[in-house]
Each structure stands twice: as C-alpha cells, then as structure tokens.
C-alpha positions as CSV (number, residue, x, y, z in Angstrom):
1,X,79.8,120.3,162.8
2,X,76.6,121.0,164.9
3,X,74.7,117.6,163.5
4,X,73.8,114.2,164.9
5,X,74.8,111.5,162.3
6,X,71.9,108.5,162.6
7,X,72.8,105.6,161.6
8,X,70.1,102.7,160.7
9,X,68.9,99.4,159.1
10,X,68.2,95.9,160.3
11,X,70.4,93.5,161.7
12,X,73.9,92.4,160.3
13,X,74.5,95.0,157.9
14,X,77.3,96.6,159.0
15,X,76.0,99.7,161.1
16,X,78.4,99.3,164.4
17,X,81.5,99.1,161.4
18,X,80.1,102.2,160.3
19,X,79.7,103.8,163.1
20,X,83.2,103.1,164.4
21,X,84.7,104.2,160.6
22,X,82.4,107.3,161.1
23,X,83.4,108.2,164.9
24,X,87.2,108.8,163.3
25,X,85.9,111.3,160.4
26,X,84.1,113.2,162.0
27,X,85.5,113.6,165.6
28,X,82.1,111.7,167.1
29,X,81.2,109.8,170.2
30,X,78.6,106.7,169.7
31,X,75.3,106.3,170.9
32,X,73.5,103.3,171.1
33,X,70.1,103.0,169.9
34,X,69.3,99.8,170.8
35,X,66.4,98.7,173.0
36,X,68.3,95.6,173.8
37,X,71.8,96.7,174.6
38,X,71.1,99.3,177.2
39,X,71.6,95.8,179.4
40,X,74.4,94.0,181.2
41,X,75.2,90.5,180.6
42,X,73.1,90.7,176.9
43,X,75.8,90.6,174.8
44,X,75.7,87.6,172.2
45,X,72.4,87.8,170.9
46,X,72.1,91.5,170.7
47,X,75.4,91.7,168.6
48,X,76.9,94.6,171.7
49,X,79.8,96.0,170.6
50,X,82.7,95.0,171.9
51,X,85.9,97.1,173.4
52,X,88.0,95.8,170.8
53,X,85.5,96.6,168.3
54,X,85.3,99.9,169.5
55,X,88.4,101.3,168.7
56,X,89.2,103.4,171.9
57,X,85.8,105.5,170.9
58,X,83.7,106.4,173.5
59,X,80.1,104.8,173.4
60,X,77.0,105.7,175.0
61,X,73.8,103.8,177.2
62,X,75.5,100.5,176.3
63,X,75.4,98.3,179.5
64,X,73.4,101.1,182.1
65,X,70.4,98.7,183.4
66,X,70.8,94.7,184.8
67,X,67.8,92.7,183.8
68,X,65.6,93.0,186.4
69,X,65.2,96.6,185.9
70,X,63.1,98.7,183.6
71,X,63.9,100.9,181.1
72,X,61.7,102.5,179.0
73,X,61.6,104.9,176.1
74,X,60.5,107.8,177.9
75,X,63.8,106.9,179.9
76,X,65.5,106.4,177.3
77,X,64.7,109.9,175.6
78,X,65.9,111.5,178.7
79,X,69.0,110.0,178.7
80,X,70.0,110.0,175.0
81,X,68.8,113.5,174.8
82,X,71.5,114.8,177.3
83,X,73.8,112.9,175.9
84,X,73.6,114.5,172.9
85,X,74.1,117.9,174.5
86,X,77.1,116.5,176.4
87,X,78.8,115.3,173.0
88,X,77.8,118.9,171.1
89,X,79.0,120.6,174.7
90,X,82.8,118.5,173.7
91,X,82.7,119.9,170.0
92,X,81.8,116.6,169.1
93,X,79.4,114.5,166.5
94,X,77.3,112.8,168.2
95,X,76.5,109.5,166.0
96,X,73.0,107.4,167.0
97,X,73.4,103.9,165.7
98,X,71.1,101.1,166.2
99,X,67.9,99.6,164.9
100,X,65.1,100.3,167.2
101,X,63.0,102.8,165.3
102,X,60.9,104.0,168.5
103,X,63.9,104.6,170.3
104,X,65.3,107.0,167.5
105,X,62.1,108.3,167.0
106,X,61.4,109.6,170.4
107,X,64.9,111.1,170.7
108,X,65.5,112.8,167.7
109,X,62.1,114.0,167.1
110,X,59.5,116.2,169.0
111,X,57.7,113.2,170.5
112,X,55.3,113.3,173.1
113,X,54.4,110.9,175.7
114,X,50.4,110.8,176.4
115,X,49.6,109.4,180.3
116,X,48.5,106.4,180.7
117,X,47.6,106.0,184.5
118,X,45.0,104.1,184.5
119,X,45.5,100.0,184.1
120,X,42.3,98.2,183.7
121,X,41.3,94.4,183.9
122,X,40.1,92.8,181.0
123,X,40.3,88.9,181.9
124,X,36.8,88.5,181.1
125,X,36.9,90.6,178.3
126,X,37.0,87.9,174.7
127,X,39.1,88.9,171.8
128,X,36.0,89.8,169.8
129,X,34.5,91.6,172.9
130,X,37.1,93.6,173.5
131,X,38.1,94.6,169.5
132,X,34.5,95.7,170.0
133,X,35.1,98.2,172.6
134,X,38.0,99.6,171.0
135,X,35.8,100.1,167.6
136,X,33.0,102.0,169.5
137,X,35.5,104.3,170.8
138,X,38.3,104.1,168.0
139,X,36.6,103.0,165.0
140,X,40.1,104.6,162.7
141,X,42.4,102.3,164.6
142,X,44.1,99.6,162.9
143,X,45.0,97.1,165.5
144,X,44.6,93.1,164.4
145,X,41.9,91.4,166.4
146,X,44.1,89.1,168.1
147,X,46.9,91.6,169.0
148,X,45.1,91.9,172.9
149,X,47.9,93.3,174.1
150,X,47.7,96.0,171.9
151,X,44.0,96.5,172.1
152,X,43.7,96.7,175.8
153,X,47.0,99.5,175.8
154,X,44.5,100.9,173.1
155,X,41.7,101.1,175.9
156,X,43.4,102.6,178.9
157,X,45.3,105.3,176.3
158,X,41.5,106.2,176.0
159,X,40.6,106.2,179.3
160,X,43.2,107.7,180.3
161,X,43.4,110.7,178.2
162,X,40.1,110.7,176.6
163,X,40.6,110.8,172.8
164,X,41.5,107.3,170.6
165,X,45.4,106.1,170.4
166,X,44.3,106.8,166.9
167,X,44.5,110.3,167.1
168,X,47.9,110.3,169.1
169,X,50.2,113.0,167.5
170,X,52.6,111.5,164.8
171,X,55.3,114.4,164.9
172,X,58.1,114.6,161.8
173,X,59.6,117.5,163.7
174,X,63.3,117.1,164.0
175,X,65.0,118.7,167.3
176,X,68.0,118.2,166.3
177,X,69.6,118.5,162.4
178,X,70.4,115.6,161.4
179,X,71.9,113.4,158.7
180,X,69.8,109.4,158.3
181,X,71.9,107.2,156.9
182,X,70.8,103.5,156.4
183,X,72.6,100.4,155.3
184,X,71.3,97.8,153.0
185,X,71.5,95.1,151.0
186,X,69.3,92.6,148.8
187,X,66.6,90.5,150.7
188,X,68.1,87.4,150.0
189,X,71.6,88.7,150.9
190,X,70.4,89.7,153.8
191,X,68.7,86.8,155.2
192,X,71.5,84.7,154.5
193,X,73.5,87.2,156.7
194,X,71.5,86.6,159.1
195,X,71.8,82.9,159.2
196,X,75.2,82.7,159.2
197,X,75.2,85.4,162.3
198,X,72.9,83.2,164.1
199,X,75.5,80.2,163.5
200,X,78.6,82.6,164.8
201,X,76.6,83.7,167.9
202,X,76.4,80.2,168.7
203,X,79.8,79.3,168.1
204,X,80.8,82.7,170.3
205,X,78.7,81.2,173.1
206,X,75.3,81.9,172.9
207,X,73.8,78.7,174.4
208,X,75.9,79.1,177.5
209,X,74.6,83.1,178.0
210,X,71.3,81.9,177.1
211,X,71.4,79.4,179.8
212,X,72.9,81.5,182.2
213,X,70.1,84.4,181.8
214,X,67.6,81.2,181.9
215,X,69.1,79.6,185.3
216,X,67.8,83.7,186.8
217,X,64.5,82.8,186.5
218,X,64.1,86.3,185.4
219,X,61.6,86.9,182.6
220,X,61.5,90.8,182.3
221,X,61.1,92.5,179.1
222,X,64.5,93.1,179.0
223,X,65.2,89.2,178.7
224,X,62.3,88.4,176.6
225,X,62.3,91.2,173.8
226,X,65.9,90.1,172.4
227,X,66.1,87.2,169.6
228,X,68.0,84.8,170.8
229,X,67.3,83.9,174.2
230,X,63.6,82.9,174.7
231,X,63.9,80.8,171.6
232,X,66.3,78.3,173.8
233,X,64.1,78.2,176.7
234,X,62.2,75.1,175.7
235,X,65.7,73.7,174.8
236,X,66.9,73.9,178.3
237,X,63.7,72.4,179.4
238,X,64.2,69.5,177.2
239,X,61.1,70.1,175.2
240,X,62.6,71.2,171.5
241,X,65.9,70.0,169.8
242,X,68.7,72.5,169.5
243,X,68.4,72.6,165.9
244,X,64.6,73.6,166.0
245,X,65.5,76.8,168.2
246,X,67.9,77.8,166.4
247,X,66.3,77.6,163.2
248,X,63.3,79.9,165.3
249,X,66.3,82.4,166.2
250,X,66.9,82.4,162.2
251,X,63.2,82.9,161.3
252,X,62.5,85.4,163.5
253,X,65.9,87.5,163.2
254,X,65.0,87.4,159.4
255,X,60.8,88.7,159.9
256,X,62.4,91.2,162.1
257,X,64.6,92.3,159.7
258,X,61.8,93.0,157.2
259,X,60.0,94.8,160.1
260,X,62.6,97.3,160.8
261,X,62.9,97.9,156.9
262,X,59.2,98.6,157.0
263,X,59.2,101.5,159.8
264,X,62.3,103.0,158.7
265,X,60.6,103.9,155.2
266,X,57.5,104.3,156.9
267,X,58.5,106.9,159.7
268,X,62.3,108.4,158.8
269,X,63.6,110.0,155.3
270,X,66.7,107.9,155.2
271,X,69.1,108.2,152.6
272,X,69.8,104.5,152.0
273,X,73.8,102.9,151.2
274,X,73.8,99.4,150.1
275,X,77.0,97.9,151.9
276,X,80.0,96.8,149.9
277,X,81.3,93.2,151.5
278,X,84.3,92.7,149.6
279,X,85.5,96.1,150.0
280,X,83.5,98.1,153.1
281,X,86.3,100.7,152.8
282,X,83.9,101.9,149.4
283,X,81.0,102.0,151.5
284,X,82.9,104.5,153.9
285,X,83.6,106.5,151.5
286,X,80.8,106.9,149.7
287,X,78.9,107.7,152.6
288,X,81.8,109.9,153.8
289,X,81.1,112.0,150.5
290,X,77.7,112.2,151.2
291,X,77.9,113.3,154.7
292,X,80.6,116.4,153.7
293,X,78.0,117.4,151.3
294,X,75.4,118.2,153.4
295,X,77.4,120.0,155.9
C-alpha cells in the first residue's frame, strides 16, 4: 500500500508495541519520530527501542547524532523525508512512530521553514520591555510574558523576515497519505503509567546513564530536552535527595504527557485507540481493522 502509517500519543502507552505488531501486517519499516532518540548513548530515559524489542524490523534515525552535535527539525525533515521514499522505493509501509508533534508535523506535512539569520542581543532588554516590543510589532501573538525565550525568537523571526511569527503559515496540507493513529488511555491511568515507568527506568539503570552523560560536562540541547537526565543533576551535585528528582522526573513526564495530548488534537486529525492492557493483542486488531479499511 502507498501510505505512511503515523503512529502517536504521549509517553508509555504502547506506541513502539504497536509499531513493531504493525511492521509485521503490513510489510513496514519504522521510523522514529522522536526528538530525543535520534541520539547515542540516550537510551533509558527516552524509552529507545531496543534490538530485542524490535523484532528483526528495520528502524530508522534512531542513534544518527552523539550529544554534542545538533540536529534540528529542518534536519530532521530532510532525513525522514527520504527515508520515506527509500521505504515506498522497497514496496514497503513506512510507519512514523513517536511523540514529538513538530517533528511529525514538519515531515508529513507541507511545512515551511522562514529564515531566521539575524540573532540579536537583548540582555538589557526587561521582560516587560521586551513583551513590549513584540506587541508593537505582533500585537496577535500569544506568547506568555515570561516565556523570553520565546519572545526574543519572536523578535528576530520579525527582523528577519519582516512580518510577525504570528502570521507564519500553519499548513494542514498532507504530502504524503496517511493514516494517524493515536493511543490512549484515562488520565489517571496514564499518570500512573508513568510513575511506575519512571521507577523501571531506574531500576534499568538510569542513575548510572544519567551520571555518565553528567561526568561529559556536556549540556547541549540534546542532553537537556529529555526527562530524565537534568532532573538528577542536582543529585549528583549533592544538592537534592534522590527521591526529590525522581519525583520531578514523575511530575514533569506526567505535564508532558498532557502537553503532547493537547497538540495532537490541536494540530493532527487522529483517529484515537484506547489501549487494551490485559489483552494488547485486541488493540492490534482493532486497529488492524481500521487500517484495512481505509486502504
């Protein structure tokens, strides 16, 4: 069949399961859409598949970049992009799986990237100055006053391109057809998931690649846009208890969670499958039903 399967939702669900269960139906090859996993040596934390766990399927931009390099979505769209092709080249499915919403967005859809050359210094720029600024030129935008990061990208889109970040194209033009599939389950379900995942990774060893990625010194955004690592940091350096980090690792896996719920409604039409624990084998098949019906 000449479609990408998309596979989505937030964290512990059951999407790399799926994906695998999916790969064997319908003849497909993996590719990860995760922000996080395109790294070596990030393996805990980010819940990377592992060769057992894949089942002699092949799987894609998993492990291409060490931590001190970047790797962007604009790289990203390049790659996943022509890995599509190479998978539909095969006679293949290819099947996107992963819960970064930008990163699916900007390969699946017609998404532009806008220039942004110009980097300016706003050090003596307040927060109330600067959200200022931003209003007399972008008074539809609806950054937070205190997100400064955002606000001064916000700026230099202007200047560099000379029309608001507000008026940035929002595309809902597919390239490619494509069947969204999402996994689910009840918020408090979920969050309990979650905790008991963050326990597991710590059993599997989590402190110790924490500490090892810590001992680097390296503090890219590759090491601190994961949940997991950064929240031991201060544990390492002896200023929080273990306990206290990893009940951070909890609370932030969980907000995330309710994040990612939020931008897949928001941006995707996803067709939503709550997931069966006691018996996944009824969550394959119902979703295996679905698929073959919109062949």
């Amino acid at each position: 069949m000449n479609k990408v399967i998309c596979i989505v939702g937030p964290t512990g669900v059951g999407k790399t399961k799926l994906s695998i269960c999916l790969a064997k139906i319908f003849n497909g090859e993996i590719i990860n859409a995760d922000s996080t996993q395109v790294y070596k040596g990030l393996d805990i934390a980010t819940a990377k598949v592992t060769k057992e766990e894949m089942e002699g399927i092949k799987h894609h931009l998993i492990d291409i970049k060490n931590i001190d390099e970047d790797y962007t979505v604009f790289n990203y769209q390049s790659d996943v992009r022509e890995k599509i092709e190479e998978i539909f080249n095969k006679n293949k499915t290819p099947i996107l799986v992963g819960g970064t919403g930008l990163y699916i967005k900007a390969a699946l859809y017609d998404y532009q990237f806008n220039k942004e050359t110009i980097k300016n210094d706003y050090s003596n720029y307040t927060n109330e100055q600067l959200y200022q600024k931003l209003l007399s030129i972008d008074s539809n935008n609806n950054i937070h006053i205190n997100n400064r990061k955002r606000i001064e990208r916000a700026l230099d889109y202007y200047y560099s391109n000379n029309k608001p970040i507000s008026e940035k194209e929002k595309t809902n033009k597919l390239l490619y057809d494509t069947i969204f599939i999402g996994l689910t389950t009840d918020r408090k379900n979920l969050y309990n998931l979650i905790n008991k995942r963050v326990v597991k990774m710590i059993e599997n060893g989590l402190l110790e690649e924490a500490k090892r990625i810590y001992d680097t010194n390296i503090r890219t955004k590759a090491v601190l846009t994961p949940i997991g690592y950064k929240e031991l940091f201060p544990y390492f350096e002896k200023k929080e208890s273990l306990d206290k980090c990893i009940e951070l690792i909890k609370q932030r896996s969980r907000r995330y969670a309710k994040r990612q719920y939020t931008w897949f409604n928001n941006q995707m039409e996803i067709n939503w499958f709550n997931t069966n624990y006691e018996d996944f084998n009824k969550t394959v098949e119902e979703i295996k039903k679905f698929i073959g019906g919109n062949l």
